[in-house]
C-alpha positions as CSV (number, residue, x, y, z in Angstrom):
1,X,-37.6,0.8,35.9
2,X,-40.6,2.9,36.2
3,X,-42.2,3.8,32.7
4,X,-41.9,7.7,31.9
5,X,-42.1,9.7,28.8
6,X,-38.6,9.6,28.3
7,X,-38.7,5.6,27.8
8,X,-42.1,4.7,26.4
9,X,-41.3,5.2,23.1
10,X,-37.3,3.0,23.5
11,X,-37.9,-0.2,21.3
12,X,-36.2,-3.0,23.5
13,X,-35.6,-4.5,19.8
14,X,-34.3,-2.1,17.6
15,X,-33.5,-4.7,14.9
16,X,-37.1,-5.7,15.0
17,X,-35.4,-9.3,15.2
18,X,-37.3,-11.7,17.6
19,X,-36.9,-15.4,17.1
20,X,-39.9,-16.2,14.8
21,X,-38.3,-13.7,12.3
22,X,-34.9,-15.0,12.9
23,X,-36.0,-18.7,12.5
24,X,-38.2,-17.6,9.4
25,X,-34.8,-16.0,7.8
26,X,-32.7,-19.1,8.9
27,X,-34.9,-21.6,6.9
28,X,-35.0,-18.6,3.8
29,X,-31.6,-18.5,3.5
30,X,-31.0,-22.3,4.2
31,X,-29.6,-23.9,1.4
32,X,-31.2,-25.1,-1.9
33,X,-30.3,-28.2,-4.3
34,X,-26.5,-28.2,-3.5
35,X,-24.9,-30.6,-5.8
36,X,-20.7,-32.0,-4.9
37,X,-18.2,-29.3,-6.7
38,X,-15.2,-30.1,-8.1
39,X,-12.1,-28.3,-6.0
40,X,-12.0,-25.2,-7.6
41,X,-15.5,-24.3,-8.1
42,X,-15.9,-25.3,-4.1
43,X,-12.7,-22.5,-3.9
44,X,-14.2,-20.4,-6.1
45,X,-17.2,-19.7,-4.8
46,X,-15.8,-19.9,-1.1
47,X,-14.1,-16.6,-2.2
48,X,-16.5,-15.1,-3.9
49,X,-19.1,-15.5,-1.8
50,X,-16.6,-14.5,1.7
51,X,-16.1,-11.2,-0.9
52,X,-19.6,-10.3,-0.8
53,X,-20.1,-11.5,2.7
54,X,-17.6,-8.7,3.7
55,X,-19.0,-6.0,2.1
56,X,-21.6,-3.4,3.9
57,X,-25.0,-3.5,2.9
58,X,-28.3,-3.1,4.9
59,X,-30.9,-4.9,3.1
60,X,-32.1,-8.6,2.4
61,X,-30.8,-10.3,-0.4
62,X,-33.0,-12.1,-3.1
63,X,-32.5,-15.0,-5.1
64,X,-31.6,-14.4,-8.3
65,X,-31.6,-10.5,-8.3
66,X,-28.8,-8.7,-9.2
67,X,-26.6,-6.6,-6.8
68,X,-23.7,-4.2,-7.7
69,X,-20.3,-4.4,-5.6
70,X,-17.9,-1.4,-5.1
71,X,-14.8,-0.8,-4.1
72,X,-14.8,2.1,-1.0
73,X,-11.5,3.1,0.3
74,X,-11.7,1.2,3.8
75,X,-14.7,-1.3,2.5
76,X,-16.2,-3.2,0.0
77,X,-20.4,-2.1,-0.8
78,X,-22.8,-4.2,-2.1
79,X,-25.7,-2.3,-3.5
80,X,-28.9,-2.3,-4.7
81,X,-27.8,0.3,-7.7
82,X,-26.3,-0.5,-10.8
83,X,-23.3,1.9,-11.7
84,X,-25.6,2.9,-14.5
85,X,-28.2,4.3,-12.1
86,X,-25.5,6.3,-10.1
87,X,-24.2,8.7,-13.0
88,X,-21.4,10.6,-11.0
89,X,-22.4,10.2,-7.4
90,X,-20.8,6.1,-7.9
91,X,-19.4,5.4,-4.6
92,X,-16.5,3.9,-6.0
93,X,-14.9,1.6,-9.0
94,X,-17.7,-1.1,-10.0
95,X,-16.3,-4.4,-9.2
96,X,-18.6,-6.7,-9.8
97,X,-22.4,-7.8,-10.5
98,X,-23.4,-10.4,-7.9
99,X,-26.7,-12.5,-8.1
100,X,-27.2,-15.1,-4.8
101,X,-28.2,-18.5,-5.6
102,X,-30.5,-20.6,-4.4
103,X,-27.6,-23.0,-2.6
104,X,-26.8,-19.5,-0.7
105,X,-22.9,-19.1,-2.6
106,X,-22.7,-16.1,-4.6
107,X,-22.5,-15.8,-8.8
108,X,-20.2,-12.7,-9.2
109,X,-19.5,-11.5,-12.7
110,X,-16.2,-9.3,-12.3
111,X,-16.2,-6.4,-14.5
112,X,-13.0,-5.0,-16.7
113,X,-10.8,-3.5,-13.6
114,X,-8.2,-2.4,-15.8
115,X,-8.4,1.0,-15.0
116,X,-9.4,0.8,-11.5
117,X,-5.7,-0.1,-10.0
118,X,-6.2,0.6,-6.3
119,X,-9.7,-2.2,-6.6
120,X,-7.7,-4.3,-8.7
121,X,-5.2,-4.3,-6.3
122,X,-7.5,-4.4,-3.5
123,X,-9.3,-7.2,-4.9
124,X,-6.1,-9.2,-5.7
125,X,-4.7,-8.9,-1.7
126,X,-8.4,-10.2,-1.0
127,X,-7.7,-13.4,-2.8
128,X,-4.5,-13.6,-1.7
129,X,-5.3,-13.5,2.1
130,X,-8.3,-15.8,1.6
131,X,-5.7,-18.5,-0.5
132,X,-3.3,-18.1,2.6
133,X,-5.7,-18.7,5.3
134,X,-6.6,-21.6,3.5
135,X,-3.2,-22.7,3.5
136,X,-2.8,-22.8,6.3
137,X,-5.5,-25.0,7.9
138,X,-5.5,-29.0,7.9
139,X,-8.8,-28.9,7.0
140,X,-10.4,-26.2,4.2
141,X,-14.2,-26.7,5.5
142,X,-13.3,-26.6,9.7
143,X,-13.6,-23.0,10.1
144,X,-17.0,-22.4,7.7
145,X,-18.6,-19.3,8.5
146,X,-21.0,-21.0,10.3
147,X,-21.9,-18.1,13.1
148,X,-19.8,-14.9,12.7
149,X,-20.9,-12.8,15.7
150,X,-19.6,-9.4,14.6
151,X,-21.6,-9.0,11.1
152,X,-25.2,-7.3,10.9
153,X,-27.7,-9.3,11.1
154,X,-28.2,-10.2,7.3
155,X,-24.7,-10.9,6.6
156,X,-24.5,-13.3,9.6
157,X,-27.5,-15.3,8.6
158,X,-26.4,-15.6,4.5
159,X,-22.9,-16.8,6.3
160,X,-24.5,-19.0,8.2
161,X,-26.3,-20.4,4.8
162,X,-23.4,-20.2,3.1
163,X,-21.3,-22.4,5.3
164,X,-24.0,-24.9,4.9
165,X,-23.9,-25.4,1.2
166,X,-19.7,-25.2,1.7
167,X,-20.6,-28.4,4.2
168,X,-22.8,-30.1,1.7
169,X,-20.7,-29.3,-1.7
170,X,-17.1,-30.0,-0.5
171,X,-15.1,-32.0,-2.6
172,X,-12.6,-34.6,-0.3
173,X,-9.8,-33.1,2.0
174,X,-7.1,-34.1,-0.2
175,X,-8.8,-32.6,-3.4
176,X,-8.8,-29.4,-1.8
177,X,-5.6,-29.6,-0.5
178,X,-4.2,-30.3,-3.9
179,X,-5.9,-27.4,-5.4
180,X,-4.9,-24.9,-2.6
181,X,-1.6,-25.6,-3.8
182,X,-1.9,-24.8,-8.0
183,X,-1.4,-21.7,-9.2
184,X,-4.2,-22.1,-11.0
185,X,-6.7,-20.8,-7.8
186,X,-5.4,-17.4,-8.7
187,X,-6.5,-17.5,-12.2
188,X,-9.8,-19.0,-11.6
189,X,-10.5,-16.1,-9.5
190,X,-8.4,-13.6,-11.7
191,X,-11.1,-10.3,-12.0
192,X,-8.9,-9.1,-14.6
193,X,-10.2,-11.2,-17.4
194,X,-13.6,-11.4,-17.7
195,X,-13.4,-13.7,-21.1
196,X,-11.9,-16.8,-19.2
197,X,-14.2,-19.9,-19.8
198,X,-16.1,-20.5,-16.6
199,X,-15.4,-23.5,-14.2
């Protein structure tokens, strides 16, 4: 294609993603000092972390630093702004404040939902779907998010970080099993009560 003004300007790479970049972020977000979890902090922060995973945001996340997750009504936002910082403009009920670690799964302190029904309830069908899918597969760590094509570019990489520490953490098949079946899953994830003892 001959070169005009109406194409000199067209970055072929929009993302600004070549493959040094790309192979720079891989080895970032790959996975630090992963220890074996028991069964339901593997599940737990399998959840968690897929929560934050689905949300929309459009930055790079840091290790250790603090982001705020919202409740839209079609989507879940993760955001660099605390809901103190918003005043009234908040884009939604304040679910949860959510610090990545260094093995790449996600720390995410719920906060009191009591009043937000529709992201309570929102939250609990999350759990609920993630628990059934679970369910039903023979094997809890097969289907790790290892490459998820359709998520921006950050997203896809801390998947691909995240399934990696899954990989190395996972307690044994039956363990997991056994756990998928308790009740207890539901209460270990349970946003409504922030004063349960952690796992």
């Amino acid at each position: 294609m001959p070169v005009s003004s109406a194409n000199t300007a067209k970055n072929p790479n929009p993302q600004g993603k070549g493959l040094v970049p790309t192979l720079h972020d891989l080895a970032l977000f790959n996975p630090g000092s992963v220890r074996r979890k028991t069964p339901l902090e593997f599940l737990r922060d399998y959840c968690v972390s897929s929560l934050v995973l689905a949300a929309r945001f459009q930055f790079k996340p840091v290790v250790g630093k603090p982001y705020f997750l919202y409740s839209r009504a079609d989507h879940w936002l993760l955001s660099l702004i605390s809901p103190d910082e918003w005043g009234a403009s908040q884009p939604g009920p304040f679910v949860a404040a959510c610090t990545l670690r260094s093995d790449m799964t996600w720390d995410v302190n719920f906060a009191d939902l009591a009043e937000a029904t529709q992201a309570r309830e929102k939250l609990a069908r999350f759990v609920d779907a993630f628990s059934t899918t679970l369910q039903q597969q023979d094997d809890a760590t097969a289907e790790l998010p290892y490459f998820i094509a359709h998520l921006p570019y950050y997203r896809r990489i801390l998947a691909t970080g995240l399934a990696a520490s899954l990989r190395l953490s996972s307690p044994a098949q039956p363990a997991l099993a056994a756990a998928l079946e308790q009740p207890l899953l539901q209460h270990h994830l349970d946003p409504i009560a922030p004063s349960q003892p952690p796992l």
